[in-house]
N, C-alpha and C positions, 0 to 999 in steps of 0.2 A: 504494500500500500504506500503511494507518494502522499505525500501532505503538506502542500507549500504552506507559507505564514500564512497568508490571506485565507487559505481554508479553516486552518489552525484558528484563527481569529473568526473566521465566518460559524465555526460550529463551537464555537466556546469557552476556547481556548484553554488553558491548564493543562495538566499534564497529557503528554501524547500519546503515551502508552495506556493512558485510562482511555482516552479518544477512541483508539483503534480496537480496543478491546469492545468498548460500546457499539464503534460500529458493527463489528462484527457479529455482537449478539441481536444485532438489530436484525441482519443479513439472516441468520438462520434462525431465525424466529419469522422468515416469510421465504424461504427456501432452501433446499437441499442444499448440502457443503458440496456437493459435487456441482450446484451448476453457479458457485461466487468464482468470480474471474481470477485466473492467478495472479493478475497486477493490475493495478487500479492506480488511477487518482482516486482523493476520497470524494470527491464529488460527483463523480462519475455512479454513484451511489442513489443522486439525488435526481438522475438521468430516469432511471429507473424508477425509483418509490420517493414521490414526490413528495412522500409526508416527511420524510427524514429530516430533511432539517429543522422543521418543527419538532420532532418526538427526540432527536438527539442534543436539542441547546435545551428540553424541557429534564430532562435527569440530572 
């Protein structure tokens, strides 16, 4: 997963490794681990399930 600043800041910023780990639970709580992309932006996220940036700056 890439995560420039301005993602980093757009989804909430604080630590990264909490970020990614959130996203991820996000990810398979609405899809199989078999079909999350092996490399990502993290926005690339929001491409897909439009609610994410809402449901990920709200935890």
């Amino acid at each position: 997963v890439r995560i420039s600043r301005a993602e980093h800041a757009r989804y909430g910023g604080g630590d990264v490794g909490v970020l990614v780990r959130r996203s991820f639970a996000f990810l398979l709580a609405r899809e199989p681990n078999t079909s999350i992309l092996r490399e990502f932006d993290l926005s690339t996220i929001e491409r897909y399930f439009p609610e994410y940036a809402r449901e990920i700056t709200r935890r």
